[in-house]
PyMOL commands that place a pseudoatom at each C-alpha (Angstrom):
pseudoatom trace, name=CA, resn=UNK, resi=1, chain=A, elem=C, hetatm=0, pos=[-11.487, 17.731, 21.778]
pseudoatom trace, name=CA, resn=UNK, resi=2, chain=A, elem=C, hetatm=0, pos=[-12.592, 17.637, 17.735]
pseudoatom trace, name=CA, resn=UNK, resi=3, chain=A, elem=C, hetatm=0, pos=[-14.838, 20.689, 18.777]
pseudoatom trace, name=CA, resn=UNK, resi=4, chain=A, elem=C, hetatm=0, pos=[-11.726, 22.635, 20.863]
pseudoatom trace, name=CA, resn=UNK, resi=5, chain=A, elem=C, hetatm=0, pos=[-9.303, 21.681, 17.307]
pseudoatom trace, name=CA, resn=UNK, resi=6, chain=A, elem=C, hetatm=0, pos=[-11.388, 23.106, 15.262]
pseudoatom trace, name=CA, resn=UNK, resi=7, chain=A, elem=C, hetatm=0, pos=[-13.035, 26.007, 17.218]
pseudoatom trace, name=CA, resn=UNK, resi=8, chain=A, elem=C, hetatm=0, pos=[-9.012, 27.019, 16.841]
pseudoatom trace, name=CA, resn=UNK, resi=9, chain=A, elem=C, hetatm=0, pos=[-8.689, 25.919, 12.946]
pseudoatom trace, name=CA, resn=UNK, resi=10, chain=A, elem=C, hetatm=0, pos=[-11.669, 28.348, 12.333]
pseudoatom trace, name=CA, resn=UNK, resi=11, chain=A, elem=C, hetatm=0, pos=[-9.743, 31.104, 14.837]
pseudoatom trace, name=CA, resn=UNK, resi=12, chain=A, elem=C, hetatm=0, pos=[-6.468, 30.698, 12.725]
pseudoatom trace, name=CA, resn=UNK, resi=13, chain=A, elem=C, hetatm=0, pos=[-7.799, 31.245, 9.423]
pseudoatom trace, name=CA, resn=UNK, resi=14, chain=A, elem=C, hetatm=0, pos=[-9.824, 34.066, 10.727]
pseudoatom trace, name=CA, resn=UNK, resi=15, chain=A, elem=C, hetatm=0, pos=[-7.208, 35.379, 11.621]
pseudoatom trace, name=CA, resn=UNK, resi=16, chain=A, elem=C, hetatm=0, pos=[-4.737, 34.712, 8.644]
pseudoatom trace, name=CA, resn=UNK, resi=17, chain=A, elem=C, hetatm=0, pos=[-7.037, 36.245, 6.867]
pseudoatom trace, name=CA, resn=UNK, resi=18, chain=A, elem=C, hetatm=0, pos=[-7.381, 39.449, 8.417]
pseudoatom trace, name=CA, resn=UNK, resi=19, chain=A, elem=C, hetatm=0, pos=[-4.122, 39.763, 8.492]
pseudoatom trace, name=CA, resn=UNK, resi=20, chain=A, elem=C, hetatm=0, pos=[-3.803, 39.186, 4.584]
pseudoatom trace, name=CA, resn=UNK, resi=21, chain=A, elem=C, hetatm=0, pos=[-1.469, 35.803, 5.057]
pseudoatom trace, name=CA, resn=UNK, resi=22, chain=A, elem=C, hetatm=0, pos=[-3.150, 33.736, 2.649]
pseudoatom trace, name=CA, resn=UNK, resi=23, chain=A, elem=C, hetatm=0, pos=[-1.317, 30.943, 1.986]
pseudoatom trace, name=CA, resn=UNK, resi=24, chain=A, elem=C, hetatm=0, pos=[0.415, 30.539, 5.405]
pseudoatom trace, name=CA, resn=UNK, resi=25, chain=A, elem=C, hetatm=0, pos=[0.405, 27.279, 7.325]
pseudoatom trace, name=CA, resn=UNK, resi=26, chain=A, elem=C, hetatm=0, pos=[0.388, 27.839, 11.305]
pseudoatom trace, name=CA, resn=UNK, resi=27, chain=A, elem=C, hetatm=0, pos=[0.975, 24.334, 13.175]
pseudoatom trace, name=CA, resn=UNK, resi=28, chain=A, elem=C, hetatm=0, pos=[-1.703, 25.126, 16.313]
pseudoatom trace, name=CA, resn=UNK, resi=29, chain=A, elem=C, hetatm=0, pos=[-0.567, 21.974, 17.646]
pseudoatom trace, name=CA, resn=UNK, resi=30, chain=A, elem=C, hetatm=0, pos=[3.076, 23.458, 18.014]
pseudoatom trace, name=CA, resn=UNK, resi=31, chain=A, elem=C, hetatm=0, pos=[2.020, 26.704, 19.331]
pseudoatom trace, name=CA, resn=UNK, resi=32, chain=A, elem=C, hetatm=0, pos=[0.135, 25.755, 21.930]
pseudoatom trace, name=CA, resn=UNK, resi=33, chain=A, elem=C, hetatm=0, pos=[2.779, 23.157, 23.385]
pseudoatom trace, name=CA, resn=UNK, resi=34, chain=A, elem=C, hetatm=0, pos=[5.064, 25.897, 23.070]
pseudoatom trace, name=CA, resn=UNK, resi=35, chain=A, elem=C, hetatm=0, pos=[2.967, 27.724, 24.978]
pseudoatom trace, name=CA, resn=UNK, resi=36, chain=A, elem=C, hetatm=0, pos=[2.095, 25.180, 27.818]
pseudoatom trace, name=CA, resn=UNK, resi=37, chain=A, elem=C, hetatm=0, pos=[5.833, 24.505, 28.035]
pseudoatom trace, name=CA, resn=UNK, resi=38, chain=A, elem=C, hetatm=0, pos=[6.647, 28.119, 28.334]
pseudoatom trace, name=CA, resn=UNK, resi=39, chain=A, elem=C, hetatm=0, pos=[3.165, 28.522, 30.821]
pseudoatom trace, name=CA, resn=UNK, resi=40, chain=A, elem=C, hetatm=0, pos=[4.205, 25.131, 32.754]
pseudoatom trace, name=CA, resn=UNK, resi=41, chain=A, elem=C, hetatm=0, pos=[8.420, 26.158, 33.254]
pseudoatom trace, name=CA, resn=UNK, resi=42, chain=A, elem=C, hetatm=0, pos=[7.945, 29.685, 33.496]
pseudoatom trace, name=CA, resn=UNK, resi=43, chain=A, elem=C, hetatm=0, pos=[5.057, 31.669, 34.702]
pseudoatom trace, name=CA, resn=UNK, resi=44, chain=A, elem=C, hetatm=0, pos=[1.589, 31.185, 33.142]
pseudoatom trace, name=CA, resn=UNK, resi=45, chain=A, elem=C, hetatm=0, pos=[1.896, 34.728, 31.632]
pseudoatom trace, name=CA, resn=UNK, resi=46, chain=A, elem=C, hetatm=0, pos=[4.675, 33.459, 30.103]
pseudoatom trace, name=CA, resn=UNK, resi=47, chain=A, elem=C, hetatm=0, pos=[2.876, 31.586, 27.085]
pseudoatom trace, name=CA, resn=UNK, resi=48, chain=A, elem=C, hetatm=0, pos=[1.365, 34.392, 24.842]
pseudoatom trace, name=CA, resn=UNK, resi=49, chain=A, elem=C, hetatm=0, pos=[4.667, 36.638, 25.557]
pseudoatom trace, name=CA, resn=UNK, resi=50, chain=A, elem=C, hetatm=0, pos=[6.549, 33.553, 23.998]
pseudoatom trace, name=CA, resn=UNK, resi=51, chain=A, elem=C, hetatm=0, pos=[4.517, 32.618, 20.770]
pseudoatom trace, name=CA, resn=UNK, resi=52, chain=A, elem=C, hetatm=0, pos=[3.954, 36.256, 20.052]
pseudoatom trace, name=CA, resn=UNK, resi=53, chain=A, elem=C, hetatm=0, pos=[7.568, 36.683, 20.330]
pseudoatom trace, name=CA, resn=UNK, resi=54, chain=A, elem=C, hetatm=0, pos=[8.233, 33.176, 18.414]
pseudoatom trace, name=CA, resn=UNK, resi=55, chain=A, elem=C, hetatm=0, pos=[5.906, 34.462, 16.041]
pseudoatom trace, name=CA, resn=UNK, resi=56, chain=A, elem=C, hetatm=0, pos=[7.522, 37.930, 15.601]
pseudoatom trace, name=CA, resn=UNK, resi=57, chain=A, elem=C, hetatm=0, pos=[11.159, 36.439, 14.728]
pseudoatom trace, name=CA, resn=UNK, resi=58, chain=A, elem=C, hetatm=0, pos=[9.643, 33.808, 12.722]
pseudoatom trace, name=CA, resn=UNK, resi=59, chain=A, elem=C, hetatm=0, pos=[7.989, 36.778, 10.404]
pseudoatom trace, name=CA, resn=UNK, resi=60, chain=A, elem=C, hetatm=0, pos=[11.398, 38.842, 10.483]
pseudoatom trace, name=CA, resn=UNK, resi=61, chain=A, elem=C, hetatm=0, pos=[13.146, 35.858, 9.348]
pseudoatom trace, name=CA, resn=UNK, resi=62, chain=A, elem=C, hetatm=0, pos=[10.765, 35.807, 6.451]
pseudoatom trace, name=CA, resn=UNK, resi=63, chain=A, elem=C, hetatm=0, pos=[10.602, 39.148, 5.775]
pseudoatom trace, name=CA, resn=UNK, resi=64, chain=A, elem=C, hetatm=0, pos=[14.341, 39.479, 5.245]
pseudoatom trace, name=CA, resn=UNK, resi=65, chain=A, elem=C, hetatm=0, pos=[14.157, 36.743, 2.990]
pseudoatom trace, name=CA, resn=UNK, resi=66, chain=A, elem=C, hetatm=0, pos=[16.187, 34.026, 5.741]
pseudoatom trace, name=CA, resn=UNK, resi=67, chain=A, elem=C, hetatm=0, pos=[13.656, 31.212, 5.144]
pseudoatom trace, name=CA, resn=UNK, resi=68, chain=A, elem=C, hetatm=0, pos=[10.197, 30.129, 3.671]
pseudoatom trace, name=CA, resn=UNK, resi=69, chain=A, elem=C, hetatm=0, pos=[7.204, 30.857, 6.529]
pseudoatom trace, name=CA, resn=UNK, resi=70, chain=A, elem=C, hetatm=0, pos=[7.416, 26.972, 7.690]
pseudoatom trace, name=CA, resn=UNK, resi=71, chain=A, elem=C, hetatm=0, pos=[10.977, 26.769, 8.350]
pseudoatom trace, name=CA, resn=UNK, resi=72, chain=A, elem=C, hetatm=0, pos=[10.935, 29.768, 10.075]
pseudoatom trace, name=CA, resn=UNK, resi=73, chain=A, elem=C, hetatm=0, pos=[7.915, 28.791, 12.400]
pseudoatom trace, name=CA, resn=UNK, resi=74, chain=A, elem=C, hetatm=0, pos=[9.115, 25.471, 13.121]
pseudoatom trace, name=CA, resn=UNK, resi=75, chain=A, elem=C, hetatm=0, pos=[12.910, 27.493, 14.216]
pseudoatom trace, name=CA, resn=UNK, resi=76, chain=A, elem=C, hetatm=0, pos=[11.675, 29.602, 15.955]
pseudoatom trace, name=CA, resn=UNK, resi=77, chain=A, elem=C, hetatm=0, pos=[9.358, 27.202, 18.031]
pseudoatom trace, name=CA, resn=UNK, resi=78, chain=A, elem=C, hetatm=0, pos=[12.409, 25.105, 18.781]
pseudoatom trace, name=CA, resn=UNK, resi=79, chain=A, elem=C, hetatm=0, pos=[14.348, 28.108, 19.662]
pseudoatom trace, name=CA, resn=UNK, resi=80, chain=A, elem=C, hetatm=0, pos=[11.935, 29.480, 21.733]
pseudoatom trace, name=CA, resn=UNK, resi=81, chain=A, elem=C, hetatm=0, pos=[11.332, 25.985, 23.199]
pseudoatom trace, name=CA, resn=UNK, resi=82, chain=A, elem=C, hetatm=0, pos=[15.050, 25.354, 24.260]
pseudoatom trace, name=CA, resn=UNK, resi=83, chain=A, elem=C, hetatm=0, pos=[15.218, 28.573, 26.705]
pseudoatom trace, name=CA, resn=UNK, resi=84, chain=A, elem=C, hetatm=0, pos=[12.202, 27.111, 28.389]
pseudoatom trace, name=CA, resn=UNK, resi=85, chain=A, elem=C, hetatm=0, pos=[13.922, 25.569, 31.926]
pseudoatom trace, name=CA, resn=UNK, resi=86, chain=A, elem=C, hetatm=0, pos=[13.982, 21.954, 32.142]
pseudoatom trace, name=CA, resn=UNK, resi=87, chain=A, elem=C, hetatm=0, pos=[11.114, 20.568, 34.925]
pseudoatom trace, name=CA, resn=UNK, resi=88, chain=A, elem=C, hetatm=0, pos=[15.132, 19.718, 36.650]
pseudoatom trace, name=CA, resn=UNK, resi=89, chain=A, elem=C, hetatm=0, pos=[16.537, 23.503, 35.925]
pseudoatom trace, name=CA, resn=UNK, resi=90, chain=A, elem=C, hetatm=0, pos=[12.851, 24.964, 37.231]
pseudoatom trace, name=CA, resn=UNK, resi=91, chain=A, elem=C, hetatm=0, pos=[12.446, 26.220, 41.089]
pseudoatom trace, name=CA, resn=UNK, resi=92, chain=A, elem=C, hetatm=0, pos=[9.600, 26.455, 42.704]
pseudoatom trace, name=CA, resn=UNK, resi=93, chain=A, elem=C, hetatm=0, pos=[10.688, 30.375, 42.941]
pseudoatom trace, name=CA, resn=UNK, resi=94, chain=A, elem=C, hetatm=0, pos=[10.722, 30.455, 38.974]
pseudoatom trace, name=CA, resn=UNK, resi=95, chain=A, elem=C, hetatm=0, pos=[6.754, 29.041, 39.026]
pseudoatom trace, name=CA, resn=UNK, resi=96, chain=A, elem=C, hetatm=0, pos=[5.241, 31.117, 41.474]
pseudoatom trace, name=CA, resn=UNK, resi=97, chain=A, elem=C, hetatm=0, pos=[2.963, 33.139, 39.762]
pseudoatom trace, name=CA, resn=UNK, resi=98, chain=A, elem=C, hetatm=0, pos=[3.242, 37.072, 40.616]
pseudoatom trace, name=CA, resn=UNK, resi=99, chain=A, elem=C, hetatm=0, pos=[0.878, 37.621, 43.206]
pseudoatom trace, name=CA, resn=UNK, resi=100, chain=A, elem=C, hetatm=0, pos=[0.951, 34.857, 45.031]
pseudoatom trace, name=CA, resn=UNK, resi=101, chain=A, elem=C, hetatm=0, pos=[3.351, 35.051, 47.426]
pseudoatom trace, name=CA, resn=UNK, resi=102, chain=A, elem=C, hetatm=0, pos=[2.855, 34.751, 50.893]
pseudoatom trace, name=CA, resn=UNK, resi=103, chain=A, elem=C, hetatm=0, pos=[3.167, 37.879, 53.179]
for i in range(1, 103): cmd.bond("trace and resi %d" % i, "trace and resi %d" % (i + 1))
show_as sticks, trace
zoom trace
């Protein structure tokens, strides 16, 4: 998967960029395994609504000065992490995905 990792190295910076962030380290690996745990123990929806939200305390924290950008990533990855269920703590009526029910 070089092509995938960097494909998403290139997306980052794009992005960083437009957003004037210059200077800011994003860990993609960490991201996206918060997403697939939060896609994988919740719902599949469930992964961009937790790394934007991640993402979003992460920036307040270093907007009001709390901690440097990488500290705050890496927190609030863990934090957002740890209220993903456990595969133990997750029912099978916690992963159906909306929709799929049966009538």
């Amino acid at each position: 998967m070089p092509q995938q990792d960097q494909v998403l190295q290139e997306w980052c910076a794009r992005l960083i960029q437009a957003f004037e962030l210059e200077g800011t380290e994003v860990d993609v690996d960490a991201v996206l395994a918060l997403a697939g745990r939060a896609a994988h123990s919740v719902v599949r929806p469930a992964a961009p609504l937790t790394t934007f939200i991640a993402g979003y305390a992460a920036g307040v924290a270093v907007g009001m000065g709390q901690a440097g950008s990488g500290l705050a990533m890496a927190s609030a990855i863990e934090a957002a992490g740890a209220q993903c269920p456990s595969d133990e703590s997750t029912t099978t009526e916690t992963r159906t995905e909306p929709g799929s029910e049966k009538a």
